[in-house]
N, C-alpha and C positions, 0 to 999 in steps of 0.2 A: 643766353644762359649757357652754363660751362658746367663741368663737374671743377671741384675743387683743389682736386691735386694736379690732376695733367692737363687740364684745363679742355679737356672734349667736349667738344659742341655740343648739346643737345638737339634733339630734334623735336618741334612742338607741335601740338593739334593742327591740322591743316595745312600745315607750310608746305610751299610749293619748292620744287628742286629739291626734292629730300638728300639724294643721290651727292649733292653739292657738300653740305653738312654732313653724313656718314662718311664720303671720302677723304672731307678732312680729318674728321678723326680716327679712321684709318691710316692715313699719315702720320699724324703725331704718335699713335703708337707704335707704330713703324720706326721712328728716329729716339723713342723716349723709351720703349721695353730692351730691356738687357742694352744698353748703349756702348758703342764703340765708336771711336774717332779716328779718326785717318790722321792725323798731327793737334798738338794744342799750342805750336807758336806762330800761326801764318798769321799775317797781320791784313794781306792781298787775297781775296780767291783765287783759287787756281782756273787757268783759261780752258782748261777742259774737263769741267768734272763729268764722273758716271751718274747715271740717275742712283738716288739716293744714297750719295757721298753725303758722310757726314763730319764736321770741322769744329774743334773750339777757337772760336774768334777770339786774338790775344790783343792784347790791350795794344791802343795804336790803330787799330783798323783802318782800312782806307777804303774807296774802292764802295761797289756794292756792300760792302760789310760795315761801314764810315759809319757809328753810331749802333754798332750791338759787339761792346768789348763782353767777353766771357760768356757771351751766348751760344748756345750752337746752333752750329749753323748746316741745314743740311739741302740737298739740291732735287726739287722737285721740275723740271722744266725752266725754273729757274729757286731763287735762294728766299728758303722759309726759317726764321729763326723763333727761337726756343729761351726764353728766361729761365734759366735753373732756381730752383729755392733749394735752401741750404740742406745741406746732407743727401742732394743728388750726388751719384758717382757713375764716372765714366772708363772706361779702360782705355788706355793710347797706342793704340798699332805701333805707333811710331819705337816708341820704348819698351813697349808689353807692360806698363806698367796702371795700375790704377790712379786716379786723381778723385776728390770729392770739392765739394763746394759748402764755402764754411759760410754761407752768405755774405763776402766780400768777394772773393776770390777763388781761384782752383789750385788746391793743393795737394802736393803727394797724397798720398793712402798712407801714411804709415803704418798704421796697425794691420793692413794685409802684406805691404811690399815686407814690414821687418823692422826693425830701429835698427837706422845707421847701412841702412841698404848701400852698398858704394855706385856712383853712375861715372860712367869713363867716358869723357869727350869728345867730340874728336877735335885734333889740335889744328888751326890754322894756320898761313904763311909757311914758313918752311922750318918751321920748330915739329922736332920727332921727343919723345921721352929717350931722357939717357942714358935707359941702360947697365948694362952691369950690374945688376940685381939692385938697381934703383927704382923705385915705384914709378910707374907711369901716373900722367895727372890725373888725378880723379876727387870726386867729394861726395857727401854723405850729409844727411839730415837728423836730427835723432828727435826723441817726441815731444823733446821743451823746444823745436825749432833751430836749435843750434846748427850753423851749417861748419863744416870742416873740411877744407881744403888742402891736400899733399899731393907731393911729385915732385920729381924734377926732369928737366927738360934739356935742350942742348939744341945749335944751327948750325949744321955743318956748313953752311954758305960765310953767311955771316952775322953779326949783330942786328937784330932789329925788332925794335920796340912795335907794339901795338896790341889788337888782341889777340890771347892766344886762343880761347874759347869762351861760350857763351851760358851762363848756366841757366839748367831751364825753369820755365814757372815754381813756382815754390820754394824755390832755393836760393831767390835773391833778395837783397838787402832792401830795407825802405828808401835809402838816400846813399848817392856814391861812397864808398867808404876808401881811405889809403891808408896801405902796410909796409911797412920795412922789411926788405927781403935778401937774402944774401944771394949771391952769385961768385963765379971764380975772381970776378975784376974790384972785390969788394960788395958794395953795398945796391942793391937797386931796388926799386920799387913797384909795389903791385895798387894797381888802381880797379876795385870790384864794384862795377856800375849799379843804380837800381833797374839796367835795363836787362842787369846778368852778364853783360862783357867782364868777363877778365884780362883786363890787360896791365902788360908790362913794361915797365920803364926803364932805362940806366941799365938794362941786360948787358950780359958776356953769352958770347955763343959759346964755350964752352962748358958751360954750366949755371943755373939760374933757379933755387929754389922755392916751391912753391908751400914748404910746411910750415907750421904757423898759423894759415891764414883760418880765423874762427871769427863769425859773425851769428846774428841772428837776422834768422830770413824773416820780412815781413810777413805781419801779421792782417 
């Protein structure tokens, strides 16, 4: 027997190891009152965690985590996980930002972070923003889910396609989506995964536009 919402053991007439049952649910409210997470896209645990690290399992998991996507996961001598019910929320170290759980999935806070909060990326390969009072990349969510992508970019090396950043839970599409995008060399192309890659195609390193790009993020 459990209680209902966080699911704490109970302890019943006679039972022996009581000590076994109260520690457990001293645990879970240990990982489940006021919750914070240390990152919400590791898909691997990490090979050294602290006692009572705590992780949202992103979709994909492998590893000791292979079979609890969206659960948290938190480290007691070894990894104890946690089923959220919908309208749990956690806050992410990683971004300082809150997330809740709509019962499918973990999505921004929007009604704490703001509508239309902007998140800056960081950029991969050897693509920098370019500059000149041109926005660096970044995108935003607003409260119908609409996601909104601007910037531009520039390689001082040279041309080269792939991703340039990843966006994070809540912000990505249900199914790969492709946009038409301008660049210095004419025309090239932006391909926004449902795994949240942004990437790029047909770029010029000296200029590669990212405005335009509007989808809605799964629901």
């Amino acid at each position: 027997m459990a209680t209902p919402h966080l699911a704490l053991p109970y302890i019943v007439q006679a039972q022996a190891q009581k000590e076994v049952t109260h520690n457990e649910a001293l645990n879970r409210l240990d990982v489940l009152v006021q919750p914070s997470v240390r990152d919400i896209d590791r898909t691997a645990p990490p090979t050294e965690p602290a006692e009572g690290d705590r992780h949202l399992v992103a979709v994909g998991a492998t590893g000791a985590w292979s079979g609890h996507d969206d659960q948290i996961a938190a480290w007691f001598a070894g990894w104890a996980f946690f089923v959220p019910a919908a309208g749990w929320q956690v806050y992410n170290a990683a971004d300082g930002k809150p997330y809740r759980f709509d019962g499918t999935s973990w999505r921004p806070d929007t009604a704490d972070v703001g509508p239309g909060a902007w998140q800056i990326p960081p950029i991969n390969m050897d693509w920098i923003g370019l500059g000149g009072g041109w926005q660096n990349p970044r995108y935003r969510i607003d409260q119908t889910g609409l996601v909104t992508i601007e910037g531009a970019i520039q390689n001082p090396t040279a041309s080269e396609d792939g991703v340039i950043f990843t966006l994070l839970p809540g912000y990505r599409p249900a199914a790969d989506l492709i946009f038409p995008g301008y660049s210095a060399g004419g025309l090239s192309r932006w391909n926004i995964r449902a795994s949240g890659d942004v990437e790029v195609a047909a770029s010029n390193r000296l200029f590669t536009s990212l405005s335009g790009l509007r989808f809605y993020a799964a629901s």
